[in-house]
N, C-alpha and C positions, 0 to 999 in steps of 0.2 A: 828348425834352423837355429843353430847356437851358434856362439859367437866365434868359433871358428871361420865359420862359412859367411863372414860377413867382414872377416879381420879385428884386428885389434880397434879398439877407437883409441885416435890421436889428435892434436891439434891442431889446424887446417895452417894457422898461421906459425912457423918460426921465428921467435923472441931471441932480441941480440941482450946478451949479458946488462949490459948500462940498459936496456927497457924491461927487464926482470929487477933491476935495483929499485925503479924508480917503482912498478907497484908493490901494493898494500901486502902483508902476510897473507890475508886469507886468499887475496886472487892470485898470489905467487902460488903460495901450495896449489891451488885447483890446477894452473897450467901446469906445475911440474906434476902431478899424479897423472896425466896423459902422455909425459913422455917417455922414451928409451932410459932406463937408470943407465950411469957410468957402467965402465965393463969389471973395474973392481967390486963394486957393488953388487952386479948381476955373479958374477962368481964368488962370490959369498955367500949368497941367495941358492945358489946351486948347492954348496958345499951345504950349506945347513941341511937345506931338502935332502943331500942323500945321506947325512948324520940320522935326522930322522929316520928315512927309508930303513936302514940296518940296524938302528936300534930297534923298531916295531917288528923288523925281521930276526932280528936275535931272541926278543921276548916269545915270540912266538915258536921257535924253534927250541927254549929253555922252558918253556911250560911240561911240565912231566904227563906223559900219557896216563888218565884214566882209564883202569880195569874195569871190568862189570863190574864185581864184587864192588870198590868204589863207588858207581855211578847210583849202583842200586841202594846203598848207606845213604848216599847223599839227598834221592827224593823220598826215601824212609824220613831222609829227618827233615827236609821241607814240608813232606805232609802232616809230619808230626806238629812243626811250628804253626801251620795252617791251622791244626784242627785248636791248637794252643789260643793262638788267637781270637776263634770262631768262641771259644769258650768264656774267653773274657769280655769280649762283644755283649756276647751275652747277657753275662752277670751283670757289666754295666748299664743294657737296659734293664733287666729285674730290677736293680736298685733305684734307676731313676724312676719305676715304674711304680715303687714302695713311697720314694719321697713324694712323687705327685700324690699318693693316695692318701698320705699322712697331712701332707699340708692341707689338703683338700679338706680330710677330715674335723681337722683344728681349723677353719676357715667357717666351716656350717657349724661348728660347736659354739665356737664366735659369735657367727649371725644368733645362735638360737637363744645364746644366753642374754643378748643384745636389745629381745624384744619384751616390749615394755608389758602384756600379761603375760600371765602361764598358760591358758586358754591361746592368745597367739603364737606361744611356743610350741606348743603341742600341736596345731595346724601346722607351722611351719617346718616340725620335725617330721609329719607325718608325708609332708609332701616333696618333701628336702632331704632324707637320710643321711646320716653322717660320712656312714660306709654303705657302700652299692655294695649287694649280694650276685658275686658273679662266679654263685658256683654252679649252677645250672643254666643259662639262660635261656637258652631254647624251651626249656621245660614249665608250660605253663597249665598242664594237665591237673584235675584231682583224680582222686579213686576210682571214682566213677566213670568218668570220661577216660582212663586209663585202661579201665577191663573193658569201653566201648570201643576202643581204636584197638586194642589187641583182640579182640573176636573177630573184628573188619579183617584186619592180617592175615588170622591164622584161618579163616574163610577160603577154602581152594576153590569151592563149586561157587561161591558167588550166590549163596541164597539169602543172604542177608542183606547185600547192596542190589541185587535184580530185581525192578517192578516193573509189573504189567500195567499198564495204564492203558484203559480203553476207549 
């Protein structure tokens, strides 16, 4: 139910000219925004709205039609701006990713040079690193445990992990 179907709202009571004088601005505006505007008014109101109207219909009727060939140029070069962007995304986090690791680093160099023996520098380097090594991390095998997980692997029949237990 919109406001069609209910009418306009208006003002119950009609104000004679000398009882519009005698109230305030703000209650004057509120009772006149509920009434009928003048008929010059309201046809002016009209006239603009169909200015409007033909202008939005002129623009629209003067936009030149798009070819394929066009249309296809034109998400070539959106996607190209897209990946453009995606690319500088990027770099900006690697760079903040470089500064946090640099402050970082100059932070615990700080702390280490900061402690009063060498003895608890050397603790505190040891436990502290400057730089975290994160070029493998997953990877906390040695040699030996490396040829014992790759035999596990390359095991098809399973005679190395099957026990009989009685």
């Amino acid at each position: 139910m919109g406001v069609e179907s209910r009418g306009k709202p208006k003002n119950w009571t009609k104000k004679s000219p000398q009882q519009l004088k005698k109230m305030g601005a703000q209650q004057r505006s509120r009772y006149l925004a509920y009434e009928e505007p003048p008929k010059e008014i309201q046809d002016t109101v009209d006239l603009t709205q169909k200015r409007v109207k033909d202008l939005i219909q002129k623009q629209k009727n003067s936009t030149p039609r798009m070819n394929n060939e066009m249309e296809i140029d034109r998400q070539k070069h959106s996607n190209l701006i897209g990946q453009l962007k995606a690319a500088e995304a990027r770099n900006r986090i690697r760079v903040m990713r470089l500064q946090y690791q640099a402050m970082r680093a100059h932070e615990v160099k700080h702390l280490i040079s900061c402690q009063p023996t060498s003895l608890k520098a050397l603790r505190f380097e040891a436990l502290v690193p400057p730089y975290t090594n994160n070029r493998n991390p997953g990877d906390h095998l040695d040699k030996l445990d490396r040829a014992r997980v790759e035999s596990i692997l390359e095991d098809e029949n399973g005679i190395t992990t099957n026990r009989k237990l009685d």
